[in-house]
Each structure stands twice: as structure tokens, then as C-alpha cells.
N, C-alpha and C positions, 0 to 999 in steps of 0.2 A: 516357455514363459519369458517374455522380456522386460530384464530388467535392466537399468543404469543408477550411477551415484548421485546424489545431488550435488548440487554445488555447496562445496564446504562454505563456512564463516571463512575471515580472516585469520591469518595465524594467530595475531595478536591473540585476538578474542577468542580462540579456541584452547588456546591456552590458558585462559582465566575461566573457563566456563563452558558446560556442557552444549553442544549443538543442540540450538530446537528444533523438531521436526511433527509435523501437524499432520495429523492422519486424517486424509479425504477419502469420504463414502461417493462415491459417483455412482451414475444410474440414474436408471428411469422410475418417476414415480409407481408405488406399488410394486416393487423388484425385491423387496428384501432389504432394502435399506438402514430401515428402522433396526432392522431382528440384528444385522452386522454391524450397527451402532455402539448399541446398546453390550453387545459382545464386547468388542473393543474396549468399552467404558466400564463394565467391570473388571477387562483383564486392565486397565490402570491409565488409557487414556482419557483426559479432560471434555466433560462437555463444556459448554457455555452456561453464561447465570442465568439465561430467560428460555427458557426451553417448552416448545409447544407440547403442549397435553396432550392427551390421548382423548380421543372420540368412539363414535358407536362404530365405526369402519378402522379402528387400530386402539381397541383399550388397554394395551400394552403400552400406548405412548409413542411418538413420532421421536423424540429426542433431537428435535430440529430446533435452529435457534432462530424462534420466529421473529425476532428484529430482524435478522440479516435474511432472514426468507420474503419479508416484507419489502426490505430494500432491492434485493435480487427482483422482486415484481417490477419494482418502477424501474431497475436500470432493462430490464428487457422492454418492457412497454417503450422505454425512452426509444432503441433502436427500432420501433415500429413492429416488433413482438410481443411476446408472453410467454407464460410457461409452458402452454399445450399446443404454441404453434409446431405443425408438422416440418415446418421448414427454418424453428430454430438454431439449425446445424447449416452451414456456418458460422461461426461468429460472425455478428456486424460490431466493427469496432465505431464510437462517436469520435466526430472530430478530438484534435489533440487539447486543445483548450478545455473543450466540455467534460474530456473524460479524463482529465486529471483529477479535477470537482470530484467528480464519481469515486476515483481512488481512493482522492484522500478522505472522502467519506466512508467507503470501506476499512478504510486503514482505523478511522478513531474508533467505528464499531468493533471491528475484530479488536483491539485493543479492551476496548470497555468489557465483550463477551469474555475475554480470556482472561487477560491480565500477561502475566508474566510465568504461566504455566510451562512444563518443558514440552508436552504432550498433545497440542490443542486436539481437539475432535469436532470437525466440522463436515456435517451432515446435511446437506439439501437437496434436493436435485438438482435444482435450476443451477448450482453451482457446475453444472456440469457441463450443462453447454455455455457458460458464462466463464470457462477455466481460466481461456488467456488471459483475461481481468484481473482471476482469482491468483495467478498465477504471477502477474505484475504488484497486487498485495501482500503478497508472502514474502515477495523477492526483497520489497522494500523493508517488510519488518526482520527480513533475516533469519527466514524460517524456512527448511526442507520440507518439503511433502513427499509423504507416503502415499498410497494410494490402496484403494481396494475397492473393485468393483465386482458386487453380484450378478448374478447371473440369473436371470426368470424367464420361463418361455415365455413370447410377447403374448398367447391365446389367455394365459395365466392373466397376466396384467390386466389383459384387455377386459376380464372377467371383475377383474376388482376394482376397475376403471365405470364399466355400464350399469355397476351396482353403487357404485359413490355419484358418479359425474353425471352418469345417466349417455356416456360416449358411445357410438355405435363402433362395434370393432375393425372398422377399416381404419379409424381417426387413432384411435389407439395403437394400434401395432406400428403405425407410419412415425408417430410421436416417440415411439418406444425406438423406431430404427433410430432417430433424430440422436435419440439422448446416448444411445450407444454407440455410434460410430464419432461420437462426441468424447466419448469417455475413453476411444481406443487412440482416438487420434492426436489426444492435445497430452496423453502421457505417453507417449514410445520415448521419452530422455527422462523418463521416472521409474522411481521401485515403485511397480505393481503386482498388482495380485489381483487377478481372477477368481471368484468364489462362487462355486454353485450353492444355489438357495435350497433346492431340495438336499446339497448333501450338507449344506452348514445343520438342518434339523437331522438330517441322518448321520452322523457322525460332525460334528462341529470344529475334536478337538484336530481329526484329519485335515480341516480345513484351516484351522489356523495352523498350523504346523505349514501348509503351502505359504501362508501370508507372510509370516515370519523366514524362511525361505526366500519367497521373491523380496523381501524390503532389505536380506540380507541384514534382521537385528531382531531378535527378539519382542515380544509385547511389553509392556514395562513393567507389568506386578501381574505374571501370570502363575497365577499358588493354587494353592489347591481349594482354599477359599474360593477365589475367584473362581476355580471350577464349577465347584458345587452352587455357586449360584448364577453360572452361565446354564446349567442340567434345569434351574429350576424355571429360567427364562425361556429357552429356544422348547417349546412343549409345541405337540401335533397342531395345535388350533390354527398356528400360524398358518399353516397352509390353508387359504382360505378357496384358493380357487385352480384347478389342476387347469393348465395347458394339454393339448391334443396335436396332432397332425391335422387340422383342419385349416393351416394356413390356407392351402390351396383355391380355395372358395371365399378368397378376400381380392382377388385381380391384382395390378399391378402391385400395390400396397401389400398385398400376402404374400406375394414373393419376394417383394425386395428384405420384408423380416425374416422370410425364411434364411435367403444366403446371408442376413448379417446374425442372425442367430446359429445356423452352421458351426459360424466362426467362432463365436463365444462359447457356445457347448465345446467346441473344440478346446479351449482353451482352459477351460474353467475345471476340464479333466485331466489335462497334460500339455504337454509343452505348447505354445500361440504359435499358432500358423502363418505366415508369410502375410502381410496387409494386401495384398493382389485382389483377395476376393470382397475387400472392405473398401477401399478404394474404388471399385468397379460401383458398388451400390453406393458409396457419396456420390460419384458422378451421375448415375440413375437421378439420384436424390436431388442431385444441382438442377438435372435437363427437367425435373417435373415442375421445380420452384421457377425454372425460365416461362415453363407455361401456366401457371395457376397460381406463383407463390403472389402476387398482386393482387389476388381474389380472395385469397387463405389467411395471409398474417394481417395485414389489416383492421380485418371483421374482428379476429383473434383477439388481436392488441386489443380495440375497441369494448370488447364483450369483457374481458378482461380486468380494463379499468372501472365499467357500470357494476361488476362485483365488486371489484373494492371500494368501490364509491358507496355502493348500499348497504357493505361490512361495516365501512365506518358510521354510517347513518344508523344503522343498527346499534352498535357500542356506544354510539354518543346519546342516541333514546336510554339502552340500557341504562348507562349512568344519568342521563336524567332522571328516569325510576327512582333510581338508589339516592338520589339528594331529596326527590319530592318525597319518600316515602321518611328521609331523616326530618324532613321540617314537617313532618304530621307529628311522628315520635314527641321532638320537642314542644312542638303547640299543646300536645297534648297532656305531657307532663307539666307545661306551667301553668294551662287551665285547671291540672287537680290540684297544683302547688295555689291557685290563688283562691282555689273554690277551699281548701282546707282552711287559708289566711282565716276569710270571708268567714267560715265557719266556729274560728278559734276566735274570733272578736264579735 
């Protein structure tokens, strides 16, 4: 497993005051993310104030801070992406003017979600292939990151993906390579940790014991407390959808998850293996994006924004609802308040 230090504070400051250091969930949507969140944050790392609910596809709660999942939408659209484009991986950085804006608008979020926590806990995915962004954020507010990436077979995903998104599973596992070889690449100069999904439910506390391990520091408030209600969180259900050996019968896309899933099962069991064979499939990944990524992100991007465009059209009916359904309320009470007048005179 490879790990390194982060870069300290200044002495000054570290002398007057404890180092913060902000624990990133990385991964691909549907990986475990949530279930390794939510662990964290009872053994005593910080969520944020606005934190997205839980639905009929995760009623246990996402524990994402949907402001910053929202802004993460438009900085990827910005670069001519999305969330679910296959060829996210690379980063596209904006020109230097444009993406300072971007910063410093990250910067006042993460500030607003957290405050002045020692602990933050930040949960997205798109953070993931968005890191060096994330990563120039942190650096500014004088914050270490940890890290901690699960580990899901991408057939798994793919399964939890064609039941919410409706994705056919070649777009899925290609998406899932994206976000993982994102996750391996932009932290080899960070404490990581590797976490398999199936053993965090099958023994969890094994698996924090690696985390804590690769971060080289302990969880901040792991009690026994905190045990007994990590036991009553990570329960069978979670596993919604079992992964197979049936990459193989997905073509180019089913093999390139296969070798970067290799790697991660490798890793998420014992020591990380050499970047040789992750490497080899970024470059796969680069040569397919030279041929189809112009056809792929685009439409992506596009498709993308028409969801969030009808999200918000949606919310803003919703709340129209909720005001016209208040000014019947009050009409209603002042026509019985003037009909009783009427009645008393």
C-alpha cells in the first residue's frame, strides 16, 4: 500500500494549533462510498451542514454535500464534461483566469460546509476525477488529506447503475475505469487506503485498522460507541448488487475494468502493486478518447445540463406548489374570519 506525508502547516502555526486534515472518499458512483462515509463519521470525522438524503436507490442516505455535488456538476460541464462522461479521466484544467473564479468559489463553499472543523469529511465522487482542483482547494485552505478509496467490482456497479440510470453496462464499467484510475493517480503523494466493499460489510473493523495504517494516525473518536453504531449501520442490505467474472463479454471496455480492477482487488487485500498495469490502461483510455472522446463527452456534457435544467424546473414548480397551496390557506382563513365578522354584526 503506498503511502506518503502530507505537507505540514508552517511551524509557526503548528505550534499554536492542531494540523487539519480532511478525509476524501474517492470512487466511482455506486462503489461503497456512502457505506465508508458514513463509517468515518461515526468513528468522528466531520460531515458538512447540507447533506443529500437518502432515496429509493440508497435509504441509508448518500451523506454527500449536495451544494458542492452541484457545483462539481457545472465545474465538469464547464470543461466540456459530466459526471458519467467515460473519458472524465484526464483532468481538463480551465484556462488560468477562469479557474481561479472556480477556486475561489470552492474555497467559500468548502468553508461555509465545514466551518473550522479539525476533521472535514468530504464525500463525492466527481470529486474524484476533479482532485487536482480539489486538491489546489485544500492546499489554499491549509488542509491535509487523507484519503480512502473502496473498492467494488465494476459488474457490481454496473448492476446498481442499470437499475437507477437505466446505463447499459459497457458505459458503466468504462465510467467506473475513469473514476478509478483517477482515484489511483492523483493520490500516489497521499495517505491512502484501499478498502474493500465487500470486506468493509464483512469485517469493517479489519478494514479500518488498514485505513488508519495507511494514513499513519488513527480515526479521531473511534470508542466503542462509535462501534456499536458502525455494527448497526454497515447491515447485509447494503450489498445490493453482486459483481461476476463476466467482464469478458463487454469488448474493449470489459477488459480495460478488468486489468484496472486486477489492480485494486490487489491492493485493497495487501500491499499496491507497481502503477505499470494502470498506466498501461490510462493510455488504452487516452488512445480510445483520441477516437470517440469528441462524440462521447459532448452529448454527455449536453445531456447533463438538460437534467439539471428540468431538476431545477422541477424545484422551482415544487415550490411554486408550496406558496400557491399557502395563499389558498390564508384566503381561506380570512374568508371564514370575515364570514364569522358578517355573522357577529
Amino acid at each position: 500500500m503506498t503511502t506518503a506525508k502530507a505537507v505540514p502547516k508552517s511551524a509557526s502555526k503548528a505550534a499554536t494549533a492542531p494540523e487539519r486534515a480532511a478525509y476524501l472518499v474517492l470512487g466511482m458512483h455506486r462503489s461503497g462510498t456512502s457505506a465508508v462515509t458514513q463509517m468515518l463519521a461515526l468513528a468522528g470525522a466531520s460531515l458538512p451542514e447540507n447533506v443529500m438524503a437518502g432515496d429509493e436507490h440508497n435509504a441509508k442516505g448518500y451523506f454527500e454535500p449536495w451544494k458542492i455535488a452541484m457545483f462539481n456538476d457545472e465545474r465538469l460541464r464547464a470543461a466540456g464534461g459530466a459526471w458519467d462522461d467515460a473519458f472524465a479521466f484526464p483532468f481538463r484544467p480551465l484556462p488560468t483566469k477562469a479557474e481561479r473564479g472556480w477556486l475561489n468559489r470552492a474555497e467559500a463553499l468548502f468553508e461555509e460546509e465545514y466551518g473550522d472543523v479539525r476533521h472535514p469529511l468530504l464525500k463525492d465522487p466527481r470529486v474524484t476525477v476533479l482532485l487536482p482542483f480539489w486538491r489546489k482547494v485544500l492546499g489554499d485552505l491549509e488542509i491535509a488529506a487523507r484519503c480512502v478509496i473502496p473498492v467494488r467490482h465494476p459488474l457490481a456497479v454496473a448492476g446498481s447503475l442499470a437499475r437507477r440510470n437505466g446505463f447499459p453496462p459497457e458505459k458503466s464499467v468504462l465510467v467506473w475505469s475513469a473514476y478509478m484510475l483517477a482515484a489511483e493517480a492523483y493520490t500516489r503523494d497521499l495517505p491512502r487506503a484501499f478498502v474493500s466493499y465487500d470486506g468493509l460489510l464483512g469485517d469493517w473493523r479489519g478494514e479500518v485498522a488498514r485505513v488508519e495504517a495507511a494514513h499513519g494516525a488513527p480515526l479521531p473518536k473511534m470508542t466503542e460507541a462509535a462501534g456499536k453504531a458502525i455494527d448497526r449501520f454497515l447491515t447485509p442490505e447494503l450489498r445490493h448488487n453482486d459483481g461476476d467474472a463476466g467482464l469478458a463479454g463487454l469488448g474493449w471496455a470489459g477488459a480495460l475494468a478488468s486489468q484496472v480492477f486486477d489492480w485494486f482487488e490487489a491492493a485493497s487485500t495487501g500491499p499496491a502493486p507497481t502503477a505499470r498495469a494502470l498506466d498501461k490502461a490510462a493510455a488504452e483510455l487516452a488512445r480510445r478518447a483520441e477516437e470517440i472522446g469528441m462524440l462521447v463527452s459532448p452529448a454527455t456534457r449536453d445531456l447533463d445540463a438538460a437534467r439539471a435544467e428540468l431538476l431545477d424546473l422541477r424545484q422551482r414548480h415544487a415550490y411554486l406548489e408550496t406558496e400557491v397551496e399557502a395563499l389558498r390557506r390564508e384566503c381561506a382563513e380570512a374568508s371564514a374570519s370575515l364570514d364569522a365578522a358578517l355573522a357577529d354584526g
